[in-house]
C-alpha positions as CSV (number, residue, x, y, z in Angstrom):
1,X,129.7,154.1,108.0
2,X,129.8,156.9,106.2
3,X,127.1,159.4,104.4
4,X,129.3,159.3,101.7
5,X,127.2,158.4,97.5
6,X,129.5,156.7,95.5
7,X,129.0,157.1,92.0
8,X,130.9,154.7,89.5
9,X,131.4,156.5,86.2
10,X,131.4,154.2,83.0
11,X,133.6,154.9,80.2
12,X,135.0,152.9,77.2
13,X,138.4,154.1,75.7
14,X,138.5,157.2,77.2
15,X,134.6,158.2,76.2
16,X,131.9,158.8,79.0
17,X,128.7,157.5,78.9
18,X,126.2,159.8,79.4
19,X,124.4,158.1,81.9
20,X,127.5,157.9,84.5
21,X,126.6,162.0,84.2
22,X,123.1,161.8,84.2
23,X,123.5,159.5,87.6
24,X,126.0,162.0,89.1
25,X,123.6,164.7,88.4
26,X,120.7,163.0,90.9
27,X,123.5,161.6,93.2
28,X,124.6,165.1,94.0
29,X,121.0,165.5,95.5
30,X,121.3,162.3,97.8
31,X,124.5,163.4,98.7
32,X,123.2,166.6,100.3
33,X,120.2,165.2,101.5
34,X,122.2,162.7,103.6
35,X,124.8,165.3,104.2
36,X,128.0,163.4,103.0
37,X,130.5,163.8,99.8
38,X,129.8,162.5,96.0
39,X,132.8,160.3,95.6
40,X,133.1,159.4,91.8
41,X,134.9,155.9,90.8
42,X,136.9,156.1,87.8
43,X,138.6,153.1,86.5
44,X,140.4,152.3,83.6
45,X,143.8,153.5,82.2
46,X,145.1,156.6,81.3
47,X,141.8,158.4,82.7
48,X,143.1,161.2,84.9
49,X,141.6,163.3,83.3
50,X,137.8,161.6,83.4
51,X,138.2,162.3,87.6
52,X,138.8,165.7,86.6
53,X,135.6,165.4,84.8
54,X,133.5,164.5,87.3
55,X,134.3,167.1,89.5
56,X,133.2,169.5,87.0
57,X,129.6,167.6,87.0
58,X,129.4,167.7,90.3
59,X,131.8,165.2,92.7
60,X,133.5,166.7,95.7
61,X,136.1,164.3,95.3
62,X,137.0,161.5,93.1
63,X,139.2,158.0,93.3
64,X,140.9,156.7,90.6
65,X,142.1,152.9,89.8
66,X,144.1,153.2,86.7
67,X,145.5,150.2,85.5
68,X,146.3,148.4,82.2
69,X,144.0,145.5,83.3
70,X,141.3,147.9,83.8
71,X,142.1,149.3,79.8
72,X,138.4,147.9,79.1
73,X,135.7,146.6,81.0
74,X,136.0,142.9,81.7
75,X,133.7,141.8,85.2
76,X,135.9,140.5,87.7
77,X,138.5,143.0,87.9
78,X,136.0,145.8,87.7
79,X,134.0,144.1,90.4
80,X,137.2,143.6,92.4
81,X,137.7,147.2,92.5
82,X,134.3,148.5,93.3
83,X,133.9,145.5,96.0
84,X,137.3,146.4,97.9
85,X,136.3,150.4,97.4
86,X,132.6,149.6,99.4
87,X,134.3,147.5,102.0
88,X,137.3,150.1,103.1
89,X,135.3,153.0,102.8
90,X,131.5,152.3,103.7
91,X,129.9,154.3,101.6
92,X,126.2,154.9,102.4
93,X,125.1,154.6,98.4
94,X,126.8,153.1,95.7
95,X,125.4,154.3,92.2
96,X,125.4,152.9,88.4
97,X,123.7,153.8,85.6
98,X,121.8,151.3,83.8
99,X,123.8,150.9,80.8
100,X,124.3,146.8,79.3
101,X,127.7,147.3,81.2
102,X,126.1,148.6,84.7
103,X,122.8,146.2,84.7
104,X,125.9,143.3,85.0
105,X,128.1,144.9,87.2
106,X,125.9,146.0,89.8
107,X,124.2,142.6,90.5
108,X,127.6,140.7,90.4
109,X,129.3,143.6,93.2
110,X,125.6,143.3,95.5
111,X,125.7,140.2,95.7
112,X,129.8,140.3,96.3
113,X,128.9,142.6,99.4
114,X,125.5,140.7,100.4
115,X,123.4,143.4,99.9
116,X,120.2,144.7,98.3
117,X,119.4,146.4,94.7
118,X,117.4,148.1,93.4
119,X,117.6,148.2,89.6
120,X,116.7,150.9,86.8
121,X,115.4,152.7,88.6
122,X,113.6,156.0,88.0
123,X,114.4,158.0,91.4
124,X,116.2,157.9,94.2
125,X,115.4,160.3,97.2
126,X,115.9,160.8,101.5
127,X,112.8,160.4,103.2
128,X,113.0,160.2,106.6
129,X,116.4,159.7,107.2
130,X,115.8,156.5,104.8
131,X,116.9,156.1,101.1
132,X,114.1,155.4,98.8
133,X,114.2,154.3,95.4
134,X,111.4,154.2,93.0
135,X,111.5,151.8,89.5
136,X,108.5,150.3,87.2
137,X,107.8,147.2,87.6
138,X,105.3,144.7,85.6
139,X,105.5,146.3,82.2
140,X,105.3,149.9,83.8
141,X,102.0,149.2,84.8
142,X,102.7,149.1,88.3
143,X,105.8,151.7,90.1
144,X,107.3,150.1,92.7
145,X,108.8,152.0,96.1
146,X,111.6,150.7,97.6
147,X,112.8,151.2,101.3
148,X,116.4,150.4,102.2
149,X,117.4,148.5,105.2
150,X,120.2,148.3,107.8
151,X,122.7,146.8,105.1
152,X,124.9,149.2,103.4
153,X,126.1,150.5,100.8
154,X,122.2,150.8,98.8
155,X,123.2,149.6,95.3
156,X,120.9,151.4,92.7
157,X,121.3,151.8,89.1
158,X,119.4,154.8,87.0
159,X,117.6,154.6,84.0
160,X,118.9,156.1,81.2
161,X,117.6,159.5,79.7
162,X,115.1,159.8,83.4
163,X,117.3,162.4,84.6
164,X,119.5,165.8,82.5
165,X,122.9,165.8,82.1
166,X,124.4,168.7,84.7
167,X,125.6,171.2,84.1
168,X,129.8,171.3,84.1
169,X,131.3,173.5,86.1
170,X,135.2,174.1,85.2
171,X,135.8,176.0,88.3
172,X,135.3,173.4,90.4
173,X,138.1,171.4,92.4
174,X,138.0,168.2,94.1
175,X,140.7,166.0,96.1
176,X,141.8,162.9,93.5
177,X,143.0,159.7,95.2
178,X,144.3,156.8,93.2
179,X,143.7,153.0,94.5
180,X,145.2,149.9,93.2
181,X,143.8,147.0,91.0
182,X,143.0,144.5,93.1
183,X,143.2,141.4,90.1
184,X,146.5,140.6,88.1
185,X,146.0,139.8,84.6
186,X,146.9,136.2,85.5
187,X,143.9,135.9,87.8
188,X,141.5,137.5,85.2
189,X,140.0,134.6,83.3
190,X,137.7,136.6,81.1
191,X,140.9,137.7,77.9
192,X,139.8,140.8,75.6
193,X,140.8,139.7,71.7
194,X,139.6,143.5,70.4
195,X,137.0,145.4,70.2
196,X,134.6,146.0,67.1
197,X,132.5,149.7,67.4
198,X,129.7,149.7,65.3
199,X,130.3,152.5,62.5
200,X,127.5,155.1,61.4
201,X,125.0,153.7,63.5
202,X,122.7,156.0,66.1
203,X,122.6,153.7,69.5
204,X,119.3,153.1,70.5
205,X,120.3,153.8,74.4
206,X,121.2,157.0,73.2
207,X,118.6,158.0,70.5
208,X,116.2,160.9,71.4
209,X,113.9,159.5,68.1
210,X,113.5,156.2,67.5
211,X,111.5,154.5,64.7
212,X,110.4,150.7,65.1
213,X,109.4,147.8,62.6
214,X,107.6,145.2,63.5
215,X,105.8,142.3,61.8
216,X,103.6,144.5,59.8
217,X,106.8,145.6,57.4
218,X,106.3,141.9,55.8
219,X,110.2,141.2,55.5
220,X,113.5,142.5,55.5
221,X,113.2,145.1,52.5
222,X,109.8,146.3,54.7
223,X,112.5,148.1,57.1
224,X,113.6,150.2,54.3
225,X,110.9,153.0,54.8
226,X,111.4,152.1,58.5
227,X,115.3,153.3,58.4
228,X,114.7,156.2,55.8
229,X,112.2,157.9,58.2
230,X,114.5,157.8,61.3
231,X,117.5,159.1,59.2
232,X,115.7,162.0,58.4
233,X,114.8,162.2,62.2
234,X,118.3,162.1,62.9
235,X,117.3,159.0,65.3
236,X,117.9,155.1,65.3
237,X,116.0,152.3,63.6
238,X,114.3,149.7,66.4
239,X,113.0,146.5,65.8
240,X,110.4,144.4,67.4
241,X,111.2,140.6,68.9
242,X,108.9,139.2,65.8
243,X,111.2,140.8,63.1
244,X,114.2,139.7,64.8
245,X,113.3,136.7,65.0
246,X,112.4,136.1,61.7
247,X,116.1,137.0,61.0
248,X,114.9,140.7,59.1
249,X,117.2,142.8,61.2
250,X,119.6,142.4,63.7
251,X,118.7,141.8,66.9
252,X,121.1,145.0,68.3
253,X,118.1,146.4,66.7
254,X,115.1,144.6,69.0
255,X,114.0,147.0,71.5
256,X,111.5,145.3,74.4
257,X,112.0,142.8,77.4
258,X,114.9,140.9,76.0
259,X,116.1,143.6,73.6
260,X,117.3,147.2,75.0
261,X,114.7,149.2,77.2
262,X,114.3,152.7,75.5
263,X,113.3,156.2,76.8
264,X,113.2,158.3,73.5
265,X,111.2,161.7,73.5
266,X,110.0,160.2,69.9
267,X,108.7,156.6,69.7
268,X,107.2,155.8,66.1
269,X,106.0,152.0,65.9
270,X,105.3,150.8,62.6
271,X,103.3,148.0,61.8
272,X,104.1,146.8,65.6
273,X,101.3,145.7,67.3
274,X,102.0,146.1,71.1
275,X,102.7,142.5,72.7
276,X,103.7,142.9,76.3
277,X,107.1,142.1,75.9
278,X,107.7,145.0,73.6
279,X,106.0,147.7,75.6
280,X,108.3,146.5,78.4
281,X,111.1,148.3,76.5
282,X,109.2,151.6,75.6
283,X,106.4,152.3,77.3
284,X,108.1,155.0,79.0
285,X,108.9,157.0,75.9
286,X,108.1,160.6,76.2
287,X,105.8,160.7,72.9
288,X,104.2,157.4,71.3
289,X,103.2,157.5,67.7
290,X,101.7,153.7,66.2
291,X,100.9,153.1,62.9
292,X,99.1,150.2,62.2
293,X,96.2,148.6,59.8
294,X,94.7,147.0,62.6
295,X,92.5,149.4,64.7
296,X,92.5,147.0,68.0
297,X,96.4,146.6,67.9
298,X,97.2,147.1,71.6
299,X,99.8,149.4,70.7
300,X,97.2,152.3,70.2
301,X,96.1,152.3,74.2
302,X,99.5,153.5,74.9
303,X,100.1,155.6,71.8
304,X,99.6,159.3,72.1
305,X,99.0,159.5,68.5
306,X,97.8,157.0,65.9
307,X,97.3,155.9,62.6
308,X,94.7,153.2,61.1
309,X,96.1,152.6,57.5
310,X,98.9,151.0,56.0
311,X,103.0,152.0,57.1
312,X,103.9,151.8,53.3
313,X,101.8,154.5,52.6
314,X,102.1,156.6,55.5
315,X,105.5,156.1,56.1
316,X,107.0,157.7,53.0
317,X,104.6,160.6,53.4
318,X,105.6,161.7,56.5
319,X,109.4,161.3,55.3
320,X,108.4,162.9,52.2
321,X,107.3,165.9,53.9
322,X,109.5,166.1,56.8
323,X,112.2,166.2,54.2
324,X,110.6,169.2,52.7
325,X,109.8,170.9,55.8
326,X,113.4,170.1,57.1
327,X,115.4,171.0,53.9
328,X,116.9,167.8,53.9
């Protein structure tokens, strides 16, 4: 075994998430702690220059699977990759970031190895010779420490927007070795038709404002004030299970348990009232703002500011003036 942190870096055509930096970033500290390399995984094809990349954040070295099945992500031949990577070199830590396309990988490739996880979570650290990693748990209500074992590699992912993006450093150099695909595109039942990006849209994974709708709007024309105040925030319009449901928005919109978990410096509920499920997926916004006519929404225990009244009136005041005060 080695003390080596392996850190696999998700891209889509070329493009970086910002979590595979944000993950290198904290993985560079667990790497020295344990006194090993940060090895970044880079698959995909025609990304030579993404290894170079994550030198720059921070690797000391970097491996490379380029292949035309690995053009976009599809599970099995990713998994296949990662899995043969872990089992030839031993790394000590094998790190995702919790994007939709790391919270599937990484359970598939643990269980692949027969080892633990330890998902979303919101540090990782050496203590005592022993990996740690700490994640909420029960609606953020309780956070939960987690103590590695004998089995190796540690599979964690990060939450997104936890930790800063590092700084690049274009002086930096770093060995690049290349490693085959392990699946031909015979074996690869999962076929990719094309690919559909969503134009004009903030993504809510990536938003540092958010503004939500919830029931409270009254219908699908109720999110108009909802969408006009995050465009003049330069954020993303959210959505609450209830609206989705009811078929107002859609539900790439629904932030909560089974929408997308959010961590926005900027939170504005309207007209939400706070059911578990949707706190699940915000609670851990930097800033909570709820506006809401009813006084004992739940919402307003977690909020750091609120408003008792009605969104259709406060709403379009606060856009109104923001828009004024912004020159937009």
């Amino acid at each position: 075994m080695s003390n080596n942190v392996f850190v696999w870096i998700d891209q889509t055509e070329g493009a970086v998430d910002s979590i595979a930096w944000e993950t290198l970033g904290l993985a560079r500290n667990v790497a020295d702690d344990l006194g090993g390399q940060l090895v970044a995984l880079v698959l995909g094809e025609n990304v030579s220059g993404l290894a170079e990349q994550a030198i720059q954040y921070g690797a000391d070295r970097a491996i490379i699977a380029d292949d035309p099945t690995l053009k976009s992500f599809r599970l099995e031949p990713y998994a296949a990759v990662l899995t043969k990577l872990a089992q030839e070199q031993e790394p000590t830590v094998l790190m995702m970031g919790a994007s939709n396309i790391g919270l599937e990988l990484a359970p598939y490739v643990a269980a692949k190895l027969d080892v633990g996880l330890a998902p979303s979570c919101i540090d990782v650290a050496v203590e005592v010779g022993k990996l740690t990693a700490t994640r909420p748990a029960l609606v953020g209500n309780v956070i939960a420490k987690i103590v590695f074992g004998e089995a190796q590699p540690h599979l964690v992912t990060i939450r997104r927007r936890v930790f800063p993006v590092p700084e690049p450093d274009p002086t930096r150099r770093g060995e690049i070795a290349s490693t085959e695909a392990v699946l031909a595109e015979a074996d690869i039942p999962t076929k990719i038709k094309g690919l559909e990006a969503a134009i004009g849209e903030v993504s809510l994974a990536d938003a540092k404002v958010i503004v939500s709708g919830g029931r409270g709007v009254g219908g699908p024309e109720g999110f108009a004030p909802v969408q006009a105040l995050a465009d003049i925030l330069g954020g993303a319009m959210g959505a609450s299970r209830a609206a989705v449901d009811a078929g107002w928005v859609p539900y790439a919109h629904q932030v909560g348990q089974t929408g997308k978990t959010v961590q926005p410096d900027l939170y504005i509920a309207c007209g939400i009232s706070g059911a578990i499920q949707h706190l699940a997926g915000m609670k851990t916004a930097k800033l909570i703002v709820a506006i809401n006519k009813d006084p004992e929404a739940p919402i307003f225990k977690y909020a750091h500011y609120g408003i008792v009244g009605d969104l259709f009136d406060y709403v379009p005041a606060l856009t109104a003036e923001l828009k004024g005060r912004l020159g937009s």
